[in-house]
KEFIBA-31456 format. One record per residue (C-alpha): x, y, z; residue number from 1. Coordinates in pm, whole numbers, plus 50000, padded with zeros to 5 digits. Layout:
<recs>
<rec><east>X</east><north>Y</north><up>Z</up><num>NUM</num></rec>
...
</recs>
This chain:
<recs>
<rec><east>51299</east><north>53043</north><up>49784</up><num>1</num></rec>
<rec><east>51186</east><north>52970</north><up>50112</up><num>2</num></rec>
<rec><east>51307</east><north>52618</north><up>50281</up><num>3</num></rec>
<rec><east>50940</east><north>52459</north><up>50391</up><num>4</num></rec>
<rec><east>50933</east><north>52214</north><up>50703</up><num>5</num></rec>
<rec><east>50665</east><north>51987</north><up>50776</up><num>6</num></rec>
<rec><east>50561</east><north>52227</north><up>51050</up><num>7</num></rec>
<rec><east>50503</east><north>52487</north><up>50796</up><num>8</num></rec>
<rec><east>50235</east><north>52364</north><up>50648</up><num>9</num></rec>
<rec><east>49861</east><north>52371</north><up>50727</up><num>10</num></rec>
<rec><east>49712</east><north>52026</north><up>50853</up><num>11</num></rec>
<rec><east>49443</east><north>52150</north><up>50565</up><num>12</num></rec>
<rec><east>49722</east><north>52119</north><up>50270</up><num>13</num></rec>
<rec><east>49747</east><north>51779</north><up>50358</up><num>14</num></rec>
<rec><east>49358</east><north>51695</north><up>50382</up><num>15</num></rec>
<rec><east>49404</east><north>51889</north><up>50005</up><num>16</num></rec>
<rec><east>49640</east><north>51692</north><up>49875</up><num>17</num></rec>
<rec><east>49445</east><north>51376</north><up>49988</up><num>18</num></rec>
<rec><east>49157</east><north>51504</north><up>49835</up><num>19</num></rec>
<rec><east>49330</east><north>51538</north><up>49493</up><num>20</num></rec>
<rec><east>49544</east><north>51195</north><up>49522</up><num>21</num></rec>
<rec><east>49209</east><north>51017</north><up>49508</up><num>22</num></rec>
<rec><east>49061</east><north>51201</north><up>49262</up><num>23</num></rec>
<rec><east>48780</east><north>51375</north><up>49419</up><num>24</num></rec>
<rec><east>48921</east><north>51654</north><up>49311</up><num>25</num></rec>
<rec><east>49097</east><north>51763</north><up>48937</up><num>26</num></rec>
<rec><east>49467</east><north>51927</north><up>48907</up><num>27</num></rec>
<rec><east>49320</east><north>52272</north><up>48867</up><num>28</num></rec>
<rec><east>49135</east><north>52254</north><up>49110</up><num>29</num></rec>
<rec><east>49393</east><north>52142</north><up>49382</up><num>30</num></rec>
<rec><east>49661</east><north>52430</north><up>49257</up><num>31</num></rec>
<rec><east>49382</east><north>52658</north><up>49298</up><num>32</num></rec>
<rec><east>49285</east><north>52547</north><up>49645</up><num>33</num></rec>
<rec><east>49667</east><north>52504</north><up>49709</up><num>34</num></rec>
<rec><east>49733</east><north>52907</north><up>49615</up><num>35</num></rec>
<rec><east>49503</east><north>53016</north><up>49939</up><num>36</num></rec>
<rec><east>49786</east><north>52860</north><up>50159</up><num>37</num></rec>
<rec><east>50033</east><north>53077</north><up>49944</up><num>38</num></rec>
<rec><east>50163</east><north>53298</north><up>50246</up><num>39</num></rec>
<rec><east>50448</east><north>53411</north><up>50416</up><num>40</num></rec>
<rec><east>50658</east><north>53331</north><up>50170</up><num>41</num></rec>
<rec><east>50572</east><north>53043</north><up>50068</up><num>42</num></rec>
<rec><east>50440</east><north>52976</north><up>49666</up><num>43</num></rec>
<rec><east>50236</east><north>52754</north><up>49469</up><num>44</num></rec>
<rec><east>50553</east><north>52597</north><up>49299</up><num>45</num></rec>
<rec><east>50724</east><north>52562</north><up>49638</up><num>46</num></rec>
<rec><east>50425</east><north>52359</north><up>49748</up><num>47</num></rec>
<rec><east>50408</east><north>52198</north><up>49507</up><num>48</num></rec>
<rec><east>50739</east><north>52104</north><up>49528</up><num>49</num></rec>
<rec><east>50726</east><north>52013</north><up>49873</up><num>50</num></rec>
<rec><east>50416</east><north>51791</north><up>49923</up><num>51</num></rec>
<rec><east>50451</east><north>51564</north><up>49573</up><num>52</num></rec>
<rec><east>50647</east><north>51244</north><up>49613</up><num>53</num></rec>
<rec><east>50991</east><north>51239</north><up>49610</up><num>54</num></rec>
<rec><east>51091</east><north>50894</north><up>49453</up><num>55</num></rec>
<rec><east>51439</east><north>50924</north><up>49307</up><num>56</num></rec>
<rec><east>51585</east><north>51046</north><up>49694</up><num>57</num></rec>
<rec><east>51386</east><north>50864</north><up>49905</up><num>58</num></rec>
<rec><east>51473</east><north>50520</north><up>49818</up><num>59</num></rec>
<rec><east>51539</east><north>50294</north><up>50122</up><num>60</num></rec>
<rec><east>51639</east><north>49954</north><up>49959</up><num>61</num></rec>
<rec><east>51746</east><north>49992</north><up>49570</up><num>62</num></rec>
<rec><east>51729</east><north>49760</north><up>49291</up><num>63</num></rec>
<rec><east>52123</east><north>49689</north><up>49276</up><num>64</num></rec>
<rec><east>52134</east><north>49645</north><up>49641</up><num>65</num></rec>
<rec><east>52370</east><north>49333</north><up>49719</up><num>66</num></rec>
<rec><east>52129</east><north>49182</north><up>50006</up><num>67</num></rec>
<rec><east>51902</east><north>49073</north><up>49759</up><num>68</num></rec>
<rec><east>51786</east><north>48937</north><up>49419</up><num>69</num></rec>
<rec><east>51466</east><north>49148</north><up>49270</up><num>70</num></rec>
<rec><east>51339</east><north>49094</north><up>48902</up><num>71</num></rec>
<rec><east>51009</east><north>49174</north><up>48715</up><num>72</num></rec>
<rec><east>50783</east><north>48843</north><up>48641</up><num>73</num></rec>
<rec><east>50488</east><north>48781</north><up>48491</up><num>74</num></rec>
<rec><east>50176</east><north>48510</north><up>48625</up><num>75</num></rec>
<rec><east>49816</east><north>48508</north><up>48450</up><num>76</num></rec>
<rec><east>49531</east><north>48636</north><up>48679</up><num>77</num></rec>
<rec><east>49300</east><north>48432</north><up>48431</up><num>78</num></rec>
<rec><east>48967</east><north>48572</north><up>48253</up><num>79</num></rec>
<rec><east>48817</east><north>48720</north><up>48626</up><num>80</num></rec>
<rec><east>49111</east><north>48972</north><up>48629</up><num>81</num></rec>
<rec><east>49339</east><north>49159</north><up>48341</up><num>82</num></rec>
<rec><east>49518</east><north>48793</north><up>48199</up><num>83</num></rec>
<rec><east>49889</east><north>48877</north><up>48193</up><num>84</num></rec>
<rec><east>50016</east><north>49057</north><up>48486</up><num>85</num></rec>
<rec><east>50407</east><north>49213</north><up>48574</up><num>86</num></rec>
<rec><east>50491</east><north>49245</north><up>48910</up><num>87</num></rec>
<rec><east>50848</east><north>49276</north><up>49091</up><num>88</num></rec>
<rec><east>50950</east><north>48958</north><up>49247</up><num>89</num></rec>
<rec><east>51225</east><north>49027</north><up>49543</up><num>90</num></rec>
<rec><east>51407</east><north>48772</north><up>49768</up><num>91</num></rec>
<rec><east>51667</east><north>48754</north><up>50017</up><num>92</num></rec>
<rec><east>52012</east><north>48669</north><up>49802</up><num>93</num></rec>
<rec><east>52124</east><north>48461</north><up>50085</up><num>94</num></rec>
<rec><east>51828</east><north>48202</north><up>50215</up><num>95</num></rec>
<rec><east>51835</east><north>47883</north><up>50369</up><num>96</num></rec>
<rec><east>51510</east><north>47680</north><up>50288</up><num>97</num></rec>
<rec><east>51162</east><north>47791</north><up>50150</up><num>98</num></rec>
<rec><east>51061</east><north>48172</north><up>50223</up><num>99</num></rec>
<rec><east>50749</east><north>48290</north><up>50337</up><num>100</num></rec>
<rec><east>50608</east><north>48505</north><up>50071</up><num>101</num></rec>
<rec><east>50417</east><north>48870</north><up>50115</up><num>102</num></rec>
<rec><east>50190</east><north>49036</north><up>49794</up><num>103</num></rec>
<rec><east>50290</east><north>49354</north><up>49838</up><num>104</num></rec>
<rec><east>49968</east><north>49578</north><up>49714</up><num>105</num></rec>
<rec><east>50030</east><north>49940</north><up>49573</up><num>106</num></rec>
<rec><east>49803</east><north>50249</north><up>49574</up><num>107</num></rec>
<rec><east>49576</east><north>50381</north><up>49359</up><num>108</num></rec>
<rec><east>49846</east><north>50460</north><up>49065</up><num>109</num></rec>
<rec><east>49955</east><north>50151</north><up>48994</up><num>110</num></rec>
<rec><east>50310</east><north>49991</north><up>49103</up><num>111</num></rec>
<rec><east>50551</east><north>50333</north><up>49131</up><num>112</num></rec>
<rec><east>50867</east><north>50336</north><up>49270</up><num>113</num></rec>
<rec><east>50754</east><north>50348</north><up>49651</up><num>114</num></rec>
<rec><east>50567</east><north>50033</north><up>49610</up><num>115</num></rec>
<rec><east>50877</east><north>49854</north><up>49471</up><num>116</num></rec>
<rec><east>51129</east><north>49988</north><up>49733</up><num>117</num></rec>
<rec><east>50852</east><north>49825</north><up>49995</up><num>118</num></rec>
<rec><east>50827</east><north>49499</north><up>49829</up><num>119</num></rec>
<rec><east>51245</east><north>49544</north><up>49857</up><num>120</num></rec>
<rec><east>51262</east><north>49573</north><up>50185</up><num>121</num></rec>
<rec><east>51008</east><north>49277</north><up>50266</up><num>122</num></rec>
<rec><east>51297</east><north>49032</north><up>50123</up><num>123</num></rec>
<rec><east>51567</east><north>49246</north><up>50314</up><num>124</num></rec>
<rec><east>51343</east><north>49117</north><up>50610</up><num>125</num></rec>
<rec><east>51373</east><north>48807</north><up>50455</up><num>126</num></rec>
<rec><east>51067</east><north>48716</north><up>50273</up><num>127</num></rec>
<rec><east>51029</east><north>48636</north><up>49899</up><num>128</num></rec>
<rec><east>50781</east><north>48908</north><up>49774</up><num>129</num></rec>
<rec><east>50557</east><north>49002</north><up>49476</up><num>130</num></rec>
<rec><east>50461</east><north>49320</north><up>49393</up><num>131</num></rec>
<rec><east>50226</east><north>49331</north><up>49103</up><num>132</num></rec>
<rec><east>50111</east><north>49641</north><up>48860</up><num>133</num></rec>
<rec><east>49756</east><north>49615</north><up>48783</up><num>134</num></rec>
<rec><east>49759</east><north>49857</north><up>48520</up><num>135</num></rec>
<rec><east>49928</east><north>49615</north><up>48339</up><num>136</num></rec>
<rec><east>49665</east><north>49560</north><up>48107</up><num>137</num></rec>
<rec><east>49736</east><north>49929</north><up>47995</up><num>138</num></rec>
<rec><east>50052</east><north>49970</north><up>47962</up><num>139</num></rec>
<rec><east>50147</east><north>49952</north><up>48349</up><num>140</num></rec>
<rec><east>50267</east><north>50211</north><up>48588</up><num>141</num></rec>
<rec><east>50314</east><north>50516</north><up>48296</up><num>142</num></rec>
<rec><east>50568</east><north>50697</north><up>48520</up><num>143</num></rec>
<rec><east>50410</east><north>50956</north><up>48705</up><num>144</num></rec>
<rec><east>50154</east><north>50930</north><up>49030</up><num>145</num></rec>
<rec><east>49875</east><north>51150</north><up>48798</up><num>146</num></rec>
<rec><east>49858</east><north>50944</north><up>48508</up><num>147</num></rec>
<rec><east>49868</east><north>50633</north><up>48744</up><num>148</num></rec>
<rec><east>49557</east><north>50769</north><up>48862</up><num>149</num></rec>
<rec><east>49396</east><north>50819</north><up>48565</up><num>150</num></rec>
<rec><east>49486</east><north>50480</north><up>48406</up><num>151</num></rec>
<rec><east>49367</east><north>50296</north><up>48729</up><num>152</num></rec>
<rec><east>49064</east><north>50478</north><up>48717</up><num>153</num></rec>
<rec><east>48992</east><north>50293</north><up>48415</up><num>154</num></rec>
<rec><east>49008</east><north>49966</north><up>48581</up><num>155</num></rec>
<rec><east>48715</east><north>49788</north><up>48756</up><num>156</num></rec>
<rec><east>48863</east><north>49757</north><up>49109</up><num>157</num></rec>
<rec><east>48654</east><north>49398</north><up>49164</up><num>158</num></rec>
<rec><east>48912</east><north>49260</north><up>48794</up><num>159</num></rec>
<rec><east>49205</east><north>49394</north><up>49001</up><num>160</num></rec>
<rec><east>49145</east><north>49253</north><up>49292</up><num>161</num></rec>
<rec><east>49148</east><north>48946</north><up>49094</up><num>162</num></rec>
<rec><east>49460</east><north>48994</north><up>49004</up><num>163</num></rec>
<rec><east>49641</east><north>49034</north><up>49301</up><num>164</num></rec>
<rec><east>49441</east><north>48688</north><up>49447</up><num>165</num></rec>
<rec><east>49618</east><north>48548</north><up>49126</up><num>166</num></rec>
<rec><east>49924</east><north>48657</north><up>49253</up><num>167</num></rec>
<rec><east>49883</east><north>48498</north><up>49592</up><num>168</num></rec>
<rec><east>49823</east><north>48165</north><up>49439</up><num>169</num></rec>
<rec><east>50138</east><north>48197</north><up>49205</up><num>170</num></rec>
<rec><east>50356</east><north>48298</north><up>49471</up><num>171</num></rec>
<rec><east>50220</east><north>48025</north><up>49737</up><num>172</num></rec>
<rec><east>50324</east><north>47788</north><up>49418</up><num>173</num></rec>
<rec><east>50664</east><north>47931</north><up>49398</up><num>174</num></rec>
<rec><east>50940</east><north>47679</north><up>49442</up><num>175</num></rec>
<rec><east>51099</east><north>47891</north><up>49680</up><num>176</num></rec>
<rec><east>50801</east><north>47972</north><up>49886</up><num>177</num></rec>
<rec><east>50725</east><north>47777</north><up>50212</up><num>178</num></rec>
<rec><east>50345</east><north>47820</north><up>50086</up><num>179</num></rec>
<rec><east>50256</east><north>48060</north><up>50390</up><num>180</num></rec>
<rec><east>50164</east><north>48393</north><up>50242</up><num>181</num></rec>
<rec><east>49995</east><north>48722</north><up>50378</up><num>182</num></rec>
<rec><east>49931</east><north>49086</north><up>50184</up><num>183</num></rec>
<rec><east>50019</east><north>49394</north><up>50301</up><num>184</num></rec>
<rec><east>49848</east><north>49722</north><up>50086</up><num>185</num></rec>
<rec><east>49820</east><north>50043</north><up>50125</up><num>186</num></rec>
<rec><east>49517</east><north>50299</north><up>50065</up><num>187</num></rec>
<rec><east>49358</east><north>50135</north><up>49782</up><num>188</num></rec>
<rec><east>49606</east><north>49810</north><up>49859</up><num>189</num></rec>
<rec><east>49436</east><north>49812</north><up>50216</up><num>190</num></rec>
<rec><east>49099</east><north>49741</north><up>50079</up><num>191</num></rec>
<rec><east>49262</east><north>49453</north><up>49847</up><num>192</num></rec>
<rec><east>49420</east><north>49356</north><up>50177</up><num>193</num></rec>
<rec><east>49064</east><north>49298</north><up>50386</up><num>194</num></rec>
<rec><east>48887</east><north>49186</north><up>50078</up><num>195</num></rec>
<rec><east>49191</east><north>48902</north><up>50027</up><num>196</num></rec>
<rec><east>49120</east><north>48793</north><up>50388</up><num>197</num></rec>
<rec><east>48680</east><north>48777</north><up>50280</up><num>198</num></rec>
<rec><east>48810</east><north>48591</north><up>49964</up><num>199</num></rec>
<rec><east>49113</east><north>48379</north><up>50040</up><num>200</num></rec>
<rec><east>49098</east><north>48119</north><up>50324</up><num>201</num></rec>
<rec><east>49426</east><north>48018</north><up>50262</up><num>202</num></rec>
<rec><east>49599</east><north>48319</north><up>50348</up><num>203</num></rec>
<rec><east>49829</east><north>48326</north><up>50623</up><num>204</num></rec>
<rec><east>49757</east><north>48714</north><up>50733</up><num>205</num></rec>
<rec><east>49669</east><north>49016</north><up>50614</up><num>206</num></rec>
<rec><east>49769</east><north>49404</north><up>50731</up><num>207</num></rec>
<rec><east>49585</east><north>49687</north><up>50549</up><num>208</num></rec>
<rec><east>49762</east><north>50009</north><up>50595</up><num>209</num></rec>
<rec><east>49451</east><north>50271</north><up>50580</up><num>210</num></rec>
<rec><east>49223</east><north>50052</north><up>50346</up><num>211</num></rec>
<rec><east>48852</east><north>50045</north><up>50288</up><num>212</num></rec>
<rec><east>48664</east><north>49798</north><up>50501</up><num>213</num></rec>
<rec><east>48464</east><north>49507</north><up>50357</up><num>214</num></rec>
<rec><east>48095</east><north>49465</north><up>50438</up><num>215</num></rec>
<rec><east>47975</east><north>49355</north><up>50762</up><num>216</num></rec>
<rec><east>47832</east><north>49029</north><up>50636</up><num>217</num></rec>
<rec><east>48113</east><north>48958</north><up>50491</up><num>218</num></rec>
<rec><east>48352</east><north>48935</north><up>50776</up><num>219</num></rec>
<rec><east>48237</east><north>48554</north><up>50889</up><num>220</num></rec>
<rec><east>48431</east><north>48482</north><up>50586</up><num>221</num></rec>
<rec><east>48791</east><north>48595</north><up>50689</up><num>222</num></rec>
<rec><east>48982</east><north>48325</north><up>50807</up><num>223</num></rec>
<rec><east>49368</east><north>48524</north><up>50838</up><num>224</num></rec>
<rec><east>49437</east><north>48738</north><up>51116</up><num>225</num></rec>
<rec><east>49468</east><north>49084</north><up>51067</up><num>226</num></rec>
<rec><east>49707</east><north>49376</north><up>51182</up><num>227</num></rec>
<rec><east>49534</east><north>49678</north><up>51081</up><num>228</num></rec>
<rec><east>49716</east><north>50051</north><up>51041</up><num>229</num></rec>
<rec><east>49505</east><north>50378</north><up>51097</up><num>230</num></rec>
<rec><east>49658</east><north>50759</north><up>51105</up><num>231</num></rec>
<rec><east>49483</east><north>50954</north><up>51307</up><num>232</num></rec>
<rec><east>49365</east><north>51240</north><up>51147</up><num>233</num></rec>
<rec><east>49294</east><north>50968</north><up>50855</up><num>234</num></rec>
<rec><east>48873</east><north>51061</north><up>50921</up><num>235</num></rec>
<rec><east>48777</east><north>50938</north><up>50540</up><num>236</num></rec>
<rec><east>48905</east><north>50611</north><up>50623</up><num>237</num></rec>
<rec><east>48853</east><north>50578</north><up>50987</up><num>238</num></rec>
<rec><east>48490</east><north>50614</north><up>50987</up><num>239</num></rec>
<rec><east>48452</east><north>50262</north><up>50852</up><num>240</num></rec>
<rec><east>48646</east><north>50127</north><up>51136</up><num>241</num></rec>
<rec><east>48414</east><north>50098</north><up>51377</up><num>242</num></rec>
<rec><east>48120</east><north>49886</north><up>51238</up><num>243</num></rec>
<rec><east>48443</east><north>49703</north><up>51090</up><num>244</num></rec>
<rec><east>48545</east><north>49675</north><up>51441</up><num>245</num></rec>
<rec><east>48214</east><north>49532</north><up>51565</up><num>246</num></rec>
<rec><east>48184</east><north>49269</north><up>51294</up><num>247</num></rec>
<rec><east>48519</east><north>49145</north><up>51369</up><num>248</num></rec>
<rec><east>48463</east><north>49104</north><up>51757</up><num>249</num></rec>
<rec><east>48108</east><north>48995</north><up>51719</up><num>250</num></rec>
<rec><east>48276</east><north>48674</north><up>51460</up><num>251</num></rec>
<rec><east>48514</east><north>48605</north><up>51698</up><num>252</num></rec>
<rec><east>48801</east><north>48706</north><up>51422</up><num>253</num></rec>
<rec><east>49196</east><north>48767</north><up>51520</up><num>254</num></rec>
<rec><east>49295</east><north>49085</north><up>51476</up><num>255</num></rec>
<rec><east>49471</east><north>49389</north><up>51636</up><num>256</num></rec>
<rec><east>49452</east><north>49746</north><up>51578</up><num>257</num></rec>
<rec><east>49664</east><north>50057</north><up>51547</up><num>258</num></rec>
<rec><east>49578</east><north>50421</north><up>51552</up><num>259</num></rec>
<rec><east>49881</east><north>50629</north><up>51539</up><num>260</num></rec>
<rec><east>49869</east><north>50983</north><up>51686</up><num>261</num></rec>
<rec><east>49882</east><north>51253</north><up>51465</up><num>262</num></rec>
<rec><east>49919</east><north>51100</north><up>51200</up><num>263</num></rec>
<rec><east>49779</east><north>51166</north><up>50809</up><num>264</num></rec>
<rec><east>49660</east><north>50864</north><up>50580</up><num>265</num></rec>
<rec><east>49965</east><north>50783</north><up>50363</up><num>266</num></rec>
<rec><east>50174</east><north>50838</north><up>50747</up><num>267</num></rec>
<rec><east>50349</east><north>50493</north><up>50638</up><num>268</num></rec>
<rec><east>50500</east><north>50667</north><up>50239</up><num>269</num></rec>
<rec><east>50813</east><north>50809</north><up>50300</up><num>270</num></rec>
<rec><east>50865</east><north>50985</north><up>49998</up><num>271</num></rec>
<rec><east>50602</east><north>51268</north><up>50078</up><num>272</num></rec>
<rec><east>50516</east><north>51488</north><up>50391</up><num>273</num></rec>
<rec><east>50208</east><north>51315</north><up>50513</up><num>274</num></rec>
<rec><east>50532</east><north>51051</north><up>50592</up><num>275</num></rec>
<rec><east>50553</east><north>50991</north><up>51044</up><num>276</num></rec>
<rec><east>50875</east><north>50870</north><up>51083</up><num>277</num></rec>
<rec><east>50783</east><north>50774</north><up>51427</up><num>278</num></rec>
<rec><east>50470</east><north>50628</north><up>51310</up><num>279</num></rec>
<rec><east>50569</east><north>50484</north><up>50983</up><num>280</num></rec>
<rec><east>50877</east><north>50272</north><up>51127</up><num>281</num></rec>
<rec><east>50679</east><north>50185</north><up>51420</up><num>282</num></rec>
<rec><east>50416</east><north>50017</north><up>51196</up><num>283</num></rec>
<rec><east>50660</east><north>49860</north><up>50954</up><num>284</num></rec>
<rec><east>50840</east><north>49681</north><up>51223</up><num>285</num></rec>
<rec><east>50514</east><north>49571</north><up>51356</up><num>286</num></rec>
<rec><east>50374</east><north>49420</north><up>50996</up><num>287</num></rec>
<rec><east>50731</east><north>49241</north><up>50973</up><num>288</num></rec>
<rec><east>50710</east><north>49090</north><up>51357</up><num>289</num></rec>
<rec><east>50364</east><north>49001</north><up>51258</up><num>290</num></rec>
<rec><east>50434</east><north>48825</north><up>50926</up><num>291</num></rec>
<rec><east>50708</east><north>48638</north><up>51087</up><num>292</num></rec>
<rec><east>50487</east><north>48468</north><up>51372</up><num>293</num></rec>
<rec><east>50171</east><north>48410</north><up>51130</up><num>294</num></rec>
<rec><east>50374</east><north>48279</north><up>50814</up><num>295</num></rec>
<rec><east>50610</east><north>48022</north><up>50958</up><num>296</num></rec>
</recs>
């Protein structure tokens, strides 16, 4: 079987893939879509192959890892969001004093093994961090990225956003938190990330990789800063970011903005192809510098 490289593949595999990880279109459809890139070698199972995640090799910071302590909790999100909600709780193993905290907000499947590795590595950057699973309520993350979808598709987004407020508050509370926290999401985390800094005036920042934008009259509101992450080539989400833009400037809000070149939504996930090494560690050192200066 042909070895595929990133370069190999169509920028329009990747705008396919997108289009099937949030569910505008079904599994069928995307493997037959997928088969007209089938060329030169390269097959539907080898695409396949290539451009699903890659969770069990890709692991940056592991559960066992000595630097730190990481354990599953649970907090109540109360009758506005699913009740009883796990999430991973990681820390530094070696801290002097009270941590800053980051909620660490997964994608639209619920809290798979990418999401946990991230929460990871905020405590090896020294952080305590919570990483909740809102498909708790159902059974939580069921193992795979499609079911994930389905299950969260079940959910009303406005009860899980609820949630993950509920998990600011229980982490700010933590006796090893300094009580300065900020949220970092991806995708659909992103849009949990800007609608945390409408809903939360306590937060201490927020940085939504790729995420929805709130209203514009709801930006007078926001009272964190913001460090916002954009791909490129990311159009679906991008096209918000203007008028989101505007709002911001015209309120007098702190924020700064990112657009990374060539690069796909999901640039930041490197267990997949859409992954910008370049882009993705660029961005991650920036949401860590930032989180340092806004959470002391």
């Amino acid at each position: 079987m042909k070895e595929i490289k990133k370069e190999d593949i169509q920028q329009e595999v990747f705008d396919l893939y997108d289009d099937y990880a949030h569910n505008r279109i079904d599994r069928r459809k995307f493997i037959e879509k997928l088969s007209l890139y089938a060329v030169g070698g390269l097959t539907v199972p080898s695409l396949l192959g290539f451009i699903m995640p890659n969770y069990e090799d890709l692991v940056q910071v592991r559960a066992d890892d000595a630097r730190i302590k990481s354990s599953y909790i649970h907090y109540n999100s109360g009758p506005k969001g699913g009740g009883d909600i796990r999430g991973l709780l990681s820390k530094p193993k070696k801290a002097e004093g009270k941590l800053p905290g980051i909620v660490v907000v997964h994608e639209n499947r619920g809290l798979n093994p990418h999401i946990e590795d991230v929460g990871r590595r905020a405590a090896v950057a020294g952080f305590i961090s919570l990483a909740p699973d809102a498909l708790t309520p159902l059974g939580g993350y069921p193992g795979n990225d499609d079911d994930g979808r389905t299950l969260q598709r079940e959910r009303n987004r406005d009860e899980m956003l609820q949630d993950f407020i509920a998990a600011f508050h229980h982490l700010r509370t933590h006796p090893e938190c300094n009580g300065h926290v900020g949220v970092v999401g991806f995708c659909f985390g992103g849009w949990i990330s800007n609608m945390m800094a409408v809903l939360v005036p306590e937060l201490g920042a927020a940085v939504p990789f790729y995420g929805g934008q709130p209203d514009a009259e709801m930006v007078p509101q926001i009272q964190a800063p913001l460090q916002l992450h954009f791909g490129e080539l990311d159009t679906r989400v991008n096209e918000g970011w203007p008028a989101y833009e505007e709002a911001l400037k015209a309120n007098g809000k702190a924020y700064e903005a990112h657009i990374y070149p060539n690069a796909n939504h999901g640039f930041h996930n490197d267990t997949t192809p859409r992954y910008d090494k370049e882009a993705g560690t660029l961005a991650w050192e920036r949401t860590i510098s930032f989180f340092r200066e806004k959470l002391k």
